[in-house]
N, C-alpha and C positions, 0 to 999 in steps of 0.2 A: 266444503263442497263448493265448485266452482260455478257460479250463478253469471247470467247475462246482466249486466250492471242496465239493462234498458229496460227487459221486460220481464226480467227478476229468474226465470226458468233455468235448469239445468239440464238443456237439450242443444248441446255444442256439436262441431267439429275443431280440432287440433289443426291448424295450417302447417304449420312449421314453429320450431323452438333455436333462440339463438343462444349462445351460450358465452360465456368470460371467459378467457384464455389465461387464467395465471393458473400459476404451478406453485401447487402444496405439496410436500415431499412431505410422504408418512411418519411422524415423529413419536416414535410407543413409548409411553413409560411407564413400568407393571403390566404391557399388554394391552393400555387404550393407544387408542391413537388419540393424540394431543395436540395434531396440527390436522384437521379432517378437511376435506376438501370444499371451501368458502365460495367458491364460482355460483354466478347467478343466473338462471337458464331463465328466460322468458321465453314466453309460449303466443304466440297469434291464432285466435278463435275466431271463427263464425258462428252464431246464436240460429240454430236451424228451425226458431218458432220465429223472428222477426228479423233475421239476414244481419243483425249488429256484428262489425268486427269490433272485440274486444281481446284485450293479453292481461294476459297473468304473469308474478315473477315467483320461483321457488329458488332456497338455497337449501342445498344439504336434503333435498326429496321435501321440504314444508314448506307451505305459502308463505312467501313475506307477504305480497302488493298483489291488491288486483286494479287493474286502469281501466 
């Protein structure tokens, strides 16, 4: 869950998310894919109980990092 690193709550808005631009070309072997796509979206938040801008980083839909 993605919490305000200031006043700890999980009462955001999403700004905008930027994203890596490399290319993963799908690589299947038996049907996985084996080369999934590694890009790292970071997201810019505002905390709408105490106005903090903070960002998050996910790869692959999971949190790595939150700042």
């Amino acid at each position: 869950m993605i919490k305000c690193p200031k006043c700890g709550k999980s009462y955001y808005m999403e700004k905008y998310t930027t994203c890596t631009a490399m290319y993963f070309p799908p690589i299947y072997k038996d049907g996985v894919n084996i080369n999934p796509d590694r890009n790292i979206s970071t997201t810019i938040c505002v905390c709408l109980e105490c106005q903090h801008v903070f960002s998050y980083q996910a790869c692959g839909g999971e949190l790595i990092c939150e700042a």
